[in-house]
PAFIDO-823602 format. One record per residue (C-alpha): residue in one letter; x negated, y, z. Coordinates in steps of 0.1 Angstrom, whole numbers, padded with zeros to 4 digits, always signed. Example, Ala and Ser with C-alpha at 12.3 -4.5 7.8 and 13.67 -1.06 7.14 Angstrom:
BEGIN
a-0123-0045+0078/s-0137-0011+0071/
This chain:
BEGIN
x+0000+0000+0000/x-0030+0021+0006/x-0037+0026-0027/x-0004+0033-0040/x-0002+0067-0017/x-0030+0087-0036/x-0016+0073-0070/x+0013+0088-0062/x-0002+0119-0047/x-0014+0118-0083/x+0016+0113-0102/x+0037+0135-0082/x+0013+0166-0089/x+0010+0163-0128/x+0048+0153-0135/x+0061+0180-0106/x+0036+0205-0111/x+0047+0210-0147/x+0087+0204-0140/x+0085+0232-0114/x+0066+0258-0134/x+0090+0250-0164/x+0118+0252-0141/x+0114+0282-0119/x+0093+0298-0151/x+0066+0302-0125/x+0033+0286-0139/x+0015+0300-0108/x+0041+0276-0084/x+0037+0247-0111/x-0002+0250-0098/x+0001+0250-0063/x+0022+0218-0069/x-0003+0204-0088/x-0031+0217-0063/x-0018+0207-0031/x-0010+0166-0044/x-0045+0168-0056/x-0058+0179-0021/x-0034+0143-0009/x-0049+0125-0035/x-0083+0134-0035/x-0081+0125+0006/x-0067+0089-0002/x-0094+0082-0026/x-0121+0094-0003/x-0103+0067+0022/x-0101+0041+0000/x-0127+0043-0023/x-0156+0065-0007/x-0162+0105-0014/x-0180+0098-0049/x-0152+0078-0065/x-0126+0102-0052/x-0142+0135-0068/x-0144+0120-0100/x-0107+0110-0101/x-0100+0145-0089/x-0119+0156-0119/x-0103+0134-0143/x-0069+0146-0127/x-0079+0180-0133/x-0090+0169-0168/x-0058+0153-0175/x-0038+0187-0167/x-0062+0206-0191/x-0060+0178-0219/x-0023+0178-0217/x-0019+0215-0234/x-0035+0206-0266/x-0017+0172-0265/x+0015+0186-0259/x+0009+0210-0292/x+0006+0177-0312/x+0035+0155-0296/x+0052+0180-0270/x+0057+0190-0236/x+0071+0162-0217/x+0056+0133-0237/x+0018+0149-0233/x+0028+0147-0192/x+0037+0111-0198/x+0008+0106-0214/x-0021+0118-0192/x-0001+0111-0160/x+0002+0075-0171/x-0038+0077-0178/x-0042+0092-0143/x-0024+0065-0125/x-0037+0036-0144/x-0074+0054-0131/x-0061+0055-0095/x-0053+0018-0096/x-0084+0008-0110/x-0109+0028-0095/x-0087+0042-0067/x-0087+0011-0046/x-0103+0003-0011/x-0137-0006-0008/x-0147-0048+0001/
């Protein structure tokens, strides 16, 4: 279960970060969504997976948000989210996970 909580951390802050800014027409309030599950995340993967694997799933989170503009000028919006949230999460699980 462990590793499920920064996965969704994850998850949470790519697909709510970019439903809020679209909804409340605030990009600035899509961030801090997309911040503050990153700060979750980035704690469970320290826990799980030590301080080195976490900061470079933070930065491929952070990646993914960036790669998903031009993405979402090729295929749109919501399926560029999919996309690089999917990507995100499939990280998480893989690399995410506690240590043995």
């Amino acid at each position: 279960m462990s590793a499920l909580l920064p996965t969704t951390f994850a998850a949470t802050g790519l697909l709510g970060g970019y439903q809020t800014a679209r909804a409340t027409k605030n990009r600035q309030l899509g961030g801090v969504v997309l911040a503050a599950a990153a700060a979750g995340a980035f704690q469970g993967w320290k826990r799980n997976a030590g301080t080195g694997t976490a900061v470079a799933l933070t930065a491929g989170y952070v990646l993914a948000f960036g790669g998903s503009h031009p993405l979402a000028k090729r295929m749109g919006s919501w399926p560029a989210v999919y996309t690089v949230t999917g990507a995100t999460v499939l990280a998480s699980l893989l690399f995410g996970r506690r240590r043995k």
